[in-house]
N, C-alpha and C positions, 0 to 999 in steps of 0.2 A: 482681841485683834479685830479693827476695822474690816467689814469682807473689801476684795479689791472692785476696783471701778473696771467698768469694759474697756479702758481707755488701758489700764494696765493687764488686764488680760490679755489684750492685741498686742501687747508690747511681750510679754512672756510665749505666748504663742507666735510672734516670730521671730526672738530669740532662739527658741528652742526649736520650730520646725524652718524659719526662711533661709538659713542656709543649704538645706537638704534641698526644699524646690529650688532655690536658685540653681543649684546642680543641675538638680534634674532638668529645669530648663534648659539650661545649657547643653547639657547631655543631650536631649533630646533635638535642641537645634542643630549641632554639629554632628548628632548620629543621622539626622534626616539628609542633612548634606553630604554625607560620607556613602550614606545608601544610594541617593542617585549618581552618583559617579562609581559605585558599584556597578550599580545596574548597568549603565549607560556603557560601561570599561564593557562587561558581559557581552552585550548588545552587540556592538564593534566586533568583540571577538568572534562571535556566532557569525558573522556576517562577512569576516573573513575567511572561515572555514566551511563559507556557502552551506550552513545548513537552511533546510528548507524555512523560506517565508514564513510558511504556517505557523511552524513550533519555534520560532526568537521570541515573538511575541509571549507565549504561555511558558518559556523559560524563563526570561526577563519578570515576567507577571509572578510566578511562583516565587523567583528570588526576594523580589520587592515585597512580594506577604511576609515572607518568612522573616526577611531581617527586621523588619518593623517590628513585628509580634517578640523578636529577640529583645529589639529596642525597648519597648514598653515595658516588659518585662523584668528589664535593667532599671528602667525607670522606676518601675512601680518598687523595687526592691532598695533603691538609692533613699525612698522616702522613709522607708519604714514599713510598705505594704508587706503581709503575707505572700509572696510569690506561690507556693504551694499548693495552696489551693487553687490557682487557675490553673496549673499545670493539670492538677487531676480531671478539672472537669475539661479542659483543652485534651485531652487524649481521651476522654470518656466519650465526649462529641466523636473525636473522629473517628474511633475504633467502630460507633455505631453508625456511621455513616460508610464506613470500608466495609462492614457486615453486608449494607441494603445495597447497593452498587457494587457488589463481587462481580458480576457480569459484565458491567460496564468498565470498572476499572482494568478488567482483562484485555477488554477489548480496548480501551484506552494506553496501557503499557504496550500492548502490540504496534497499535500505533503511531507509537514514538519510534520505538523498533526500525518497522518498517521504513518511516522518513528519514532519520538515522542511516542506515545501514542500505537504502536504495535497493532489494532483492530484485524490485521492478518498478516501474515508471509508468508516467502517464502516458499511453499510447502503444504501450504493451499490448500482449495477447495472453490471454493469461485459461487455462484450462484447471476449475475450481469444482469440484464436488461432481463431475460429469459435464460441465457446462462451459463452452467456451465462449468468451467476450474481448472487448476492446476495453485499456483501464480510462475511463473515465475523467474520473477523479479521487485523490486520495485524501478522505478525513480523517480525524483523528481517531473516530469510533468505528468505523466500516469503509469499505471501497466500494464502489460501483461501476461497474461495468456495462457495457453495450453488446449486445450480443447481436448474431449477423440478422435477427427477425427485428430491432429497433427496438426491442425492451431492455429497459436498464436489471441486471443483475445485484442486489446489493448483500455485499457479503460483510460478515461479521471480522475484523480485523485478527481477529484471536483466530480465525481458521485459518488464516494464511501466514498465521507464523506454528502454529499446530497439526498443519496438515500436508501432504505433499502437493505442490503446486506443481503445473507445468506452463515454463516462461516462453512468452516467444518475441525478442524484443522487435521493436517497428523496426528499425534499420537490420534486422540482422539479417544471412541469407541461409537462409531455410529449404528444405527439400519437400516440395509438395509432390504426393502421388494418390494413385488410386488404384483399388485391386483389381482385379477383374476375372472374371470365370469365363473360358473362350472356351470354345469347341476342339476335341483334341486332334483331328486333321487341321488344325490352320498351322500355315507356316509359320516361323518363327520366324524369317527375314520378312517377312510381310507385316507382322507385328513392327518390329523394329523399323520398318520403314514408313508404316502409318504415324508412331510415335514420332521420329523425325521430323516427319512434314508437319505434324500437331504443334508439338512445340516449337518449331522453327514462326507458327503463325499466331502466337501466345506473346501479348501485347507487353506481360510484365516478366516475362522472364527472361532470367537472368544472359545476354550475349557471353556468345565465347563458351558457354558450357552444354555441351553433350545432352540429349534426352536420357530419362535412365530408364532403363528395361531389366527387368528380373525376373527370372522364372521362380517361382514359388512351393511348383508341387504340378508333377503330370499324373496322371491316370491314364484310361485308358479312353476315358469319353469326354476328357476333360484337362483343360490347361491354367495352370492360376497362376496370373502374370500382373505386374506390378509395374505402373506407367509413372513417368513423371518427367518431374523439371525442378532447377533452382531458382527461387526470386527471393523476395524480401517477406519479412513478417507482415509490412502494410495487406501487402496484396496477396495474402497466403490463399484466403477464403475466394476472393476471385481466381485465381489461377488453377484451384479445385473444380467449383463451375464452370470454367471454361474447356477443362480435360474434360471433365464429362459429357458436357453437352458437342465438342468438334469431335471425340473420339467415336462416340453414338455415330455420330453423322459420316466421319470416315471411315467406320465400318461398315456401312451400309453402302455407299461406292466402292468396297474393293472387297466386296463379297463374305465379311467376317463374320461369325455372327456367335452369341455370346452361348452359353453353354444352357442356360435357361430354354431360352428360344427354340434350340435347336430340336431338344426335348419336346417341345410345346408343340411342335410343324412332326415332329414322329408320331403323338397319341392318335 
């Protein structure tokens, strides 16, 4: 038998494989078009459901890996490839790469979490590990905060879905006060009448609501009274410095004086 010529070799090899690629061509054309009106369908929907800017984008982005990798896969198996094998070494890669970013992928699931489910927002008040801050901004892997000295706080995303947080939103109204240790001859309506005038002259608090006054604990050298007022979360931390510094000051006009002191002016 004559060996054959390359002219009939290319005729036997695409007999027997050009219909498979044609397929697969095909396949592959109409799977690429099918996937971005996936995506794109996805995209829409997200976008109706106002989830956060951030994460359409790396949801949209994940889907479009995945179906591809699905695609090719189909692909590769319409020809005659071993699909198998990539599978094994496709999960071998990732399991070792979810191994070396355990850390990170936590704080990346949290992440999602967090933008998802809105526990808090940008412009929060948020009390984290002892430390209280304004939220900044929320990334995928951490949040960052402001705190009232102008350092940013940045926190690992996984603490704030793992830990107890305490929220203070901007618009909410909040009860600011402060304790205070007075001397135990002062009057109680003098108290109450100082705080009056205090917050009556307190820039962001809340009209219409009552100073609040609470006695705490008398003794007999000693009164532990709890001042305040309502405002908004913005202005939590000013309306703190402001109790402190006009209360100081109107008790030094109407003869008050704190329980420290008084000790101090006895040795």
């Amino acid at each position: 038998m004559e060996p054959k010529t390359y002219f009939e070799r290319a005729q036997d090899f695409f007999w027997m494989y050009g219909p498979k690629i044609l397929t697969a061509l095909l396949l592959l054309l109409v799977g690429f078009w099918v996937i971005k009106r996936i995506v794109h369908g996805l995209d829409n929907f997200l976008r109706r459901r106002n989830i956060d800017p951030s994460l359409r984008p790396f949801f949209s982005s994940l889907t479009d890996v995945a179906l591809k990798v699905s695609l090719l896969l189909v692909v590769a198996s319409t020809i005659g490839l071993e699909t198998t094998s990539f599978i094994a070494v496709f999960s071998a890669i990732a399991f070792s790469i979810g191994l070396a970013l355990q850390g990170s992928l936590g704080n990346f699931a949290s992440g999602v979490l967090i933008l998802l489910f809105r526990p808090f927002r940008v412009g929060d008040y948020l009390t984290v590990q002892g430390r209280t801050g304004k939220v900044l901004e929320i990334q995928i892997f951490s949040t960052i905060l402001s705190t009232p000295q102008n350092t940013k706080f940045i926190v690992p995303n996984r603490k704030l879905t793992e830990e107890a947080i305490e929220n203070m939103a901007e618009s909410a109204e909040v009860q600011a006060d402060v304790s205070l240790l007075l001397t135990g001859d002062t009057s109680l309506e003098q108290i109450r009448f100082v705080a009056d005038k205090v917050v009556a002259r307190c820039p962001h608090a809340i009209s219409g609501k009552p100073a609040i006054v609470q006695i705490n604990g008398i003794t007999r050298d000693d009164i532990k009274v709890q001042i305040g007022c309502w405002t908004t979360g913005e202005h939590y931390d000013e309306v703190l410095c402001f109790l402190y510094e006009d209360l100081k000051l109107s008790f030094n006009v109407h003869d008050i004086s704190l329980a420290k002191e008084r000790r101090k002016e006895g040795k």
